[in-house]
C-alpha positions as CSV (number, residue, x, y, z in Angstrom):
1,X,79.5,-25.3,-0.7
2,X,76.5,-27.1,-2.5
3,X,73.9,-25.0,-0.6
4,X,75.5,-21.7,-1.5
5,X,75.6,-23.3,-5.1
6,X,72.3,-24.1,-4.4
7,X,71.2,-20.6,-3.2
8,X,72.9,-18.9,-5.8
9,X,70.7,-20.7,-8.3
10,X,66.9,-20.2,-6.8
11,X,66.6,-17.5,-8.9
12,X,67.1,-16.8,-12.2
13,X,65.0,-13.8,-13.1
14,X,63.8,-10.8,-11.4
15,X,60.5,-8.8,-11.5
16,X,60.6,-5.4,-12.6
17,X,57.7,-2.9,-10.6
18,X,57.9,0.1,-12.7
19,X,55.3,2.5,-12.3
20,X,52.6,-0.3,-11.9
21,X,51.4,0.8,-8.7
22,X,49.8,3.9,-10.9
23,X,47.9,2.1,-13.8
24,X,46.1,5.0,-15.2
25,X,49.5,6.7,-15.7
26,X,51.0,3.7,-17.8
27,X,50.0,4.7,-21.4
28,X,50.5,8.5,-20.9
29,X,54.2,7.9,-19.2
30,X,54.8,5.4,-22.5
31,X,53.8,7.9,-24.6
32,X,55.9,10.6,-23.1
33,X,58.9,8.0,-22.3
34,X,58.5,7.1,-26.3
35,X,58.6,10.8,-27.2
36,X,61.3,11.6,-25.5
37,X,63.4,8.3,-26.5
38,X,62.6,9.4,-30.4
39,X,63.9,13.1,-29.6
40,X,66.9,11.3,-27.9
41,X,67.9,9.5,-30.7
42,X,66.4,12.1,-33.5
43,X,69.1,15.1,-31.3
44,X,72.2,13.1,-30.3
45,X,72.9,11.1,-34.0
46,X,72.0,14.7,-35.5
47,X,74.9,16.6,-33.4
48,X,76.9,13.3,-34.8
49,X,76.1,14.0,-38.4
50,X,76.6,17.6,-38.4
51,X,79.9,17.5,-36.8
52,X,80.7,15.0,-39.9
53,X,79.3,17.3,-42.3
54,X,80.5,20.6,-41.2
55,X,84.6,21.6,-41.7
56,X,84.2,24.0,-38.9
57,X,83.2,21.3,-36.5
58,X,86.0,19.6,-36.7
59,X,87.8,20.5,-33.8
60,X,88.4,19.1,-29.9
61,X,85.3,20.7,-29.0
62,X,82.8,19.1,-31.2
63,X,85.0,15.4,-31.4
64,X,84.1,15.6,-27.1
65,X,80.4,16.3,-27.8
66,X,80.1,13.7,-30.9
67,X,81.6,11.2,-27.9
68,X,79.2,12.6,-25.7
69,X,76.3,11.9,-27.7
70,X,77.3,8.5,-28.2
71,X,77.8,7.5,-24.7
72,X,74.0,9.6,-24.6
73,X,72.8,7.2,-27.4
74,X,73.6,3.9,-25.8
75,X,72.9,5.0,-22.1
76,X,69.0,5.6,-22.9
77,X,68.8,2.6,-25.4
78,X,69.8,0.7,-22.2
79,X,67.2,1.7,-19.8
80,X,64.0,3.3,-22.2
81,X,63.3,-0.2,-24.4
82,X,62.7,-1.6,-21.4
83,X,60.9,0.8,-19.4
84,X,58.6,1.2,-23.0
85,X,58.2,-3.1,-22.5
86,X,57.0,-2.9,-19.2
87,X,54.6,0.0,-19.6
88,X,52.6,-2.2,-22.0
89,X,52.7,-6.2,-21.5
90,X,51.6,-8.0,-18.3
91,X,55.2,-10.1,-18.0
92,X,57.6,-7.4,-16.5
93,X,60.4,-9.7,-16.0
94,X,64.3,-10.1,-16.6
95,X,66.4,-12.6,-16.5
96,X,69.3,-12.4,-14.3
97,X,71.8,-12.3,-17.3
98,X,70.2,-9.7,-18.8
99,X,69.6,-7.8,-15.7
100,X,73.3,-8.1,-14.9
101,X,74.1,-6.6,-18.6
102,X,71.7,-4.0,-18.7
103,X,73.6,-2.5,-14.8
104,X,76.9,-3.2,-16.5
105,X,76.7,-1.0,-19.9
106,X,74.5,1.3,-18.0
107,X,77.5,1.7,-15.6
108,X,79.6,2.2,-17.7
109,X,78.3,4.5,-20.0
110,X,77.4,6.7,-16.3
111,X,81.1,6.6,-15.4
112,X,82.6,6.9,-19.2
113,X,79.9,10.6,-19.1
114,X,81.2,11.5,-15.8
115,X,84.6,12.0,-16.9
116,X,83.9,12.7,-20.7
117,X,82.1,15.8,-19.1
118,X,85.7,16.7,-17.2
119,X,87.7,16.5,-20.2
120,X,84.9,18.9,-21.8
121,X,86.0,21.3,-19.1
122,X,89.8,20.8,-19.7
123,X,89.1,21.2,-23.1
124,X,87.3,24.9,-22.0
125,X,90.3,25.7,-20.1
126,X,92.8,25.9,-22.4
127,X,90.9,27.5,-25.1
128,X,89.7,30.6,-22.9
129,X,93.3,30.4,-20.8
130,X,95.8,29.2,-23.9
131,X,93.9,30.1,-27.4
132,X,97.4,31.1,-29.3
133,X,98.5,27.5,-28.3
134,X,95.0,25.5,-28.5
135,X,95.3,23.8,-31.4
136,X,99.1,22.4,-30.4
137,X,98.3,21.4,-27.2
138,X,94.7,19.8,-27.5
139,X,96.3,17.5,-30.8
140,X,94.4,14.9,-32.2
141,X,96.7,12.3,-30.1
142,X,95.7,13.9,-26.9
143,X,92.0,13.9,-27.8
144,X,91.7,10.3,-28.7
145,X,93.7,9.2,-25.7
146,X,91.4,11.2,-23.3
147,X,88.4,9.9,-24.5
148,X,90.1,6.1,-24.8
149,X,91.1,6.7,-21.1
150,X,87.5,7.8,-20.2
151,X,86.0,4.9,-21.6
152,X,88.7,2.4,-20.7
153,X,88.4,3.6,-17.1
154,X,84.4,3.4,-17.3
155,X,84.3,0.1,-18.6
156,X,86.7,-1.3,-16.1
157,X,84.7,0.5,-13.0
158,X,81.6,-1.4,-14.5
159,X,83.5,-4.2,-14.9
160,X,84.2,-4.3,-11.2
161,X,81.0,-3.5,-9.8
162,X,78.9,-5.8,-11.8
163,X,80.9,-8.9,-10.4
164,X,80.4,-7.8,-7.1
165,X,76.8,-7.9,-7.7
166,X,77.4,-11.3,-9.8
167,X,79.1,-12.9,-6.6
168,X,76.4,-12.1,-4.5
169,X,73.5,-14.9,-3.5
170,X,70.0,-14.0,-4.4
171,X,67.3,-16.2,-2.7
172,X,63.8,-16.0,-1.7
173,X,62.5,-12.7,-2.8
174,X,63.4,-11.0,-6.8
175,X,61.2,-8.2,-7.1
176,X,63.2,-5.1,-8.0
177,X,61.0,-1.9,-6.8
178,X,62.1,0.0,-10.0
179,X,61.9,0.0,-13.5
180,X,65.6,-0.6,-14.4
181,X,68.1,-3.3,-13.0
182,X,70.0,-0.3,-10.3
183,X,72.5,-0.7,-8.0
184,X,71.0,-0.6,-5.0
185,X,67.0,-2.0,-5.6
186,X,69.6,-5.4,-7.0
187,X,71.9,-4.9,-3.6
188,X,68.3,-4.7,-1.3
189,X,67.4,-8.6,-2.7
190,X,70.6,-10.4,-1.5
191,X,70.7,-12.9,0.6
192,X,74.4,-13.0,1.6
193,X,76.6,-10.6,2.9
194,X,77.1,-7.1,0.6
195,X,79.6,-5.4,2.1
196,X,82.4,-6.1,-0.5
197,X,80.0,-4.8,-2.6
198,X,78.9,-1.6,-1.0
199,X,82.5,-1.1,-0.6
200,X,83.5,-1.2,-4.3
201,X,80.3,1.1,-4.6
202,X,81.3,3.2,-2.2
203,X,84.9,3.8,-3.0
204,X,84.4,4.1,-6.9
205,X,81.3,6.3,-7.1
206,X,83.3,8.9,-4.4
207,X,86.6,8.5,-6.3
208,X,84.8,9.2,-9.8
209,X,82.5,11.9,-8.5
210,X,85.3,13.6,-6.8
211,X,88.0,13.5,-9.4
212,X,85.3,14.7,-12.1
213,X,84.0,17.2,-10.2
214,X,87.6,18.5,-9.1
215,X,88.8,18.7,-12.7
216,X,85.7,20.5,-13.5
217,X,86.3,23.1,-10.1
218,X,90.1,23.7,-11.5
219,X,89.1,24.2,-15.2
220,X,86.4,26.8,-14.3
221,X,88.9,28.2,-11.8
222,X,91.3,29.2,-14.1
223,X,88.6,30.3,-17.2
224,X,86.7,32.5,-14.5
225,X,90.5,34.2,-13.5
226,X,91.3,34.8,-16.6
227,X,87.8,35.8,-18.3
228,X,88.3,38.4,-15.4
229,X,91.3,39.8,-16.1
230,X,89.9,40.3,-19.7
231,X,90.0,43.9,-20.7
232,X,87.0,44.0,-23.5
233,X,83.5,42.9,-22.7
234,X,83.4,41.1,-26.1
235,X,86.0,39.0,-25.2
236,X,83.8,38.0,-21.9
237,X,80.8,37.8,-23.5
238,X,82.8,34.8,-26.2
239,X,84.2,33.3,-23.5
240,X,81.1,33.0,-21.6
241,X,79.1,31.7,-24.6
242,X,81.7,29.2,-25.1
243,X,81.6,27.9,-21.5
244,X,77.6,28.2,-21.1
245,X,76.4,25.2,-23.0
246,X,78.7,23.1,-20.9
247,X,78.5,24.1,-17.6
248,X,74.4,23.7,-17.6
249,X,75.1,20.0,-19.5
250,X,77.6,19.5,-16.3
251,X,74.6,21.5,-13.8
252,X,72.2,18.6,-14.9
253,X,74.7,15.6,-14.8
254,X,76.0,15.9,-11.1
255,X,72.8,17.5,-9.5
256,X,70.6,14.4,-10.4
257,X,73.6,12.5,-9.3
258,X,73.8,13.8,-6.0
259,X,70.3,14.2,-5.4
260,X,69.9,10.1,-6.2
261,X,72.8,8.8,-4.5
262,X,73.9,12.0,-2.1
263,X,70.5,12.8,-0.2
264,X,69.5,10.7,2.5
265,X,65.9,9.3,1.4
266,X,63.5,7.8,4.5
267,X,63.2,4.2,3.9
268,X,59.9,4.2,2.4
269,X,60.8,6.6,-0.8
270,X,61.2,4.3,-3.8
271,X,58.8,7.0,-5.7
272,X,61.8,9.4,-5.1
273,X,64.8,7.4,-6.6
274,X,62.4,6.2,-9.6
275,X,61.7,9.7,-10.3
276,X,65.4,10.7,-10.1
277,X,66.7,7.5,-12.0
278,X,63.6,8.1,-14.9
279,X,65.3,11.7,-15.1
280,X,68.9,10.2,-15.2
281,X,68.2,7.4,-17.8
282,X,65.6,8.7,-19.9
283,X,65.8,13.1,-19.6
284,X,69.2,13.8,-19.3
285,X,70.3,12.2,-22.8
286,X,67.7,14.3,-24.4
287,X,68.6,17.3,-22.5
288,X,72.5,17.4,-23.8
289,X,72.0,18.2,-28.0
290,X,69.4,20.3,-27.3
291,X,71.6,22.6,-24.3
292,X,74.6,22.3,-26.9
293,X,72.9,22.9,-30.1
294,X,70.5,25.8,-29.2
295,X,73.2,27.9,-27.9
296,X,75.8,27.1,-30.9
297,X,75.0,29.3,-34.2
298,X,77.1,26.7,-36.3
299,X,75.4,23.8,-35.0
300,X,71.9,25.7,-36.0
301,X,73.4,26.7,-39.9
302,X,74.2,23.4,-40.3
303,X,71.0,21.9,-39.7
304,X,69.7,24.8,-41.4
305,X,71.4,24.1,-44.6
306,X,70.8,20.1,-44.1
307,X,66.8,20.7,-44.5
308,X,67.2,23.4,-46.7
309,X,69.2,20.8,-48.7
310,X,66.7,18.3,-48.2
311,X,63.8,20.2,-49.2
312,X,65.4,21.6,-52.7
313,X,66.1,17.7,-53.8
314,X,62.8,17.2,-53.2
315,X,60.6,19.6,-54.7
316,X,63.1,18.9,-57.9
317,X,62.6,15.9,-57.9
């Protein structure tokens, strides 16, 4: 008992690699990383405002993406600090506390988008299949409830897989070959047995990808059966426009999850999955405002208006 104490003790920090096996590529991938964190930011909290701002935005739709954006907020200011800190100072470690946190909120942001993204397509589904009865049966009760479920189920999936991580001894060697605290580069440093752990993994990233991706499948199902049976082509063309935005947001999502997780990599491609986690942390929260709000001509008027706004007060001033 004291030795596995013991073991589970010997280390208390772990030592980030990054990209520093490329040097000459560290202050052009910060300043691209910082870029990108800045348009992050700059996008997601401006699809907040405007939904605030703008009457018309008030509805299902636009209360998912707000959500959306949030969960796209918090998932990069997880993972890009970080990555930014270890592009410029020598010491590229973390503790095992705040290694631990960083997996957990980025798990469970991951999970809490997974689903968010499924109730995106419900939400699709019964305003192409149901519009006469859209506003009665996606009521504000409904909409808070699906998005409390998504992010009470998230959180608790996170929950779970963090402490099997937290159970686990680490020993000997603590140098994580990436440049955020993932799943399996922690799993790869144990020193005790994983398979409780790989299990939970197993069994909650299949459930999660499954159910999400099976929601999505029905939804689209039904919208392309009944876009088909539509009579006028400017009642397809509406319904497609509606649906576009979201199914490339959803394209995106699940690809880079299947490519990092689904497709078998030879032992020796750590490049691969840092390249596929750098384009699931840091590009895919900067991808989602700009899919939904280049497509969406209210979105676009708003922000219009905003700088037009802006720009009056100050040349009055």
């Amino acid at each position: 008992m004291d030795h596995e104490v013991k073991n589970k003790s010997t280390i208390d920090r772990f030592i980030l690699v990054g990209f520093s096996e490329f040097p000459q590529l560290q202050a052009p991938f910060f300043l691209a990383s910082l870029t990108i964190y800045t348009v992050t930011l700059v996008g997601n909290l401006g699809i907040i405002i405007v939904r605030k701002i703008n009457p018309k935005l008030h509805t299902p739709m636009y209360f998912f993406l707000s959500h959306l954006s949030f969960l796209d907020i918090c998932y990069s200011s997880v993972f890009t600090p970080k990555l930014l800190e270890i592009l410029v100072v020598e010491d590229r470690t973390i503790s095992f506390n705040g290694c631990m946190t960083q997996f957990f909120f980025g798990c469970a942001c991951v999970i809490t988008e997974m689903f968010m993204l499924a109730v995106m397509a419900y939400d699709r589904f019964v305003a192409v299949c149901k519009p006469l009865l859209y506003t009665v049966a996606m009521s504000r009760k409904l909409c808070a409830l699906l998005v409390a479920g998504t992010y009470m189920w998230g959180v608790l999936c996170s929950l779970i897989l963090t402490y099997s991580l937290v159970r686990l001894s680490y020993c000997g060697f603590n140098t994580i070959n990436n440049f955020a605290c993932e799943y399996s580069a922690i799993l790869s440093l144990s020193c005790s047995d994983t398979s409780f752990s790989q299990m939970a993994c197993f069994v909650i990233s299949t459930f999660s990808e499954v159910c999400s991706l099976l929601i999505i499948l029905a939804s689209y199902v039904f919208i392309i059966a009944t876009v088909s049976r539509m009579p006028s082509k400017g009642g397809l063309r509406k319904a497609f426009s509606t649906c576009a935005s979201h199914l490339t947001a959803i394209s995106i999502f699940h690809g880079i999850i299947l490519l990092l997780y689904c497709v078998p990599h030879a032992q020796n491609s750590w490049l691969l999955v840092k390249v596929d986690t750098v384009l699931f942390t840091v590009m895919i929260p900067m991808l989602n405002p700009l899919i939904y709000s280049l497509r969406n001509k209210d979105v676009k008027e708003t922000v219009r208006r905003l700088i037009y706004t802006k720009l009056h007060s100050l040349y009055t001033i």
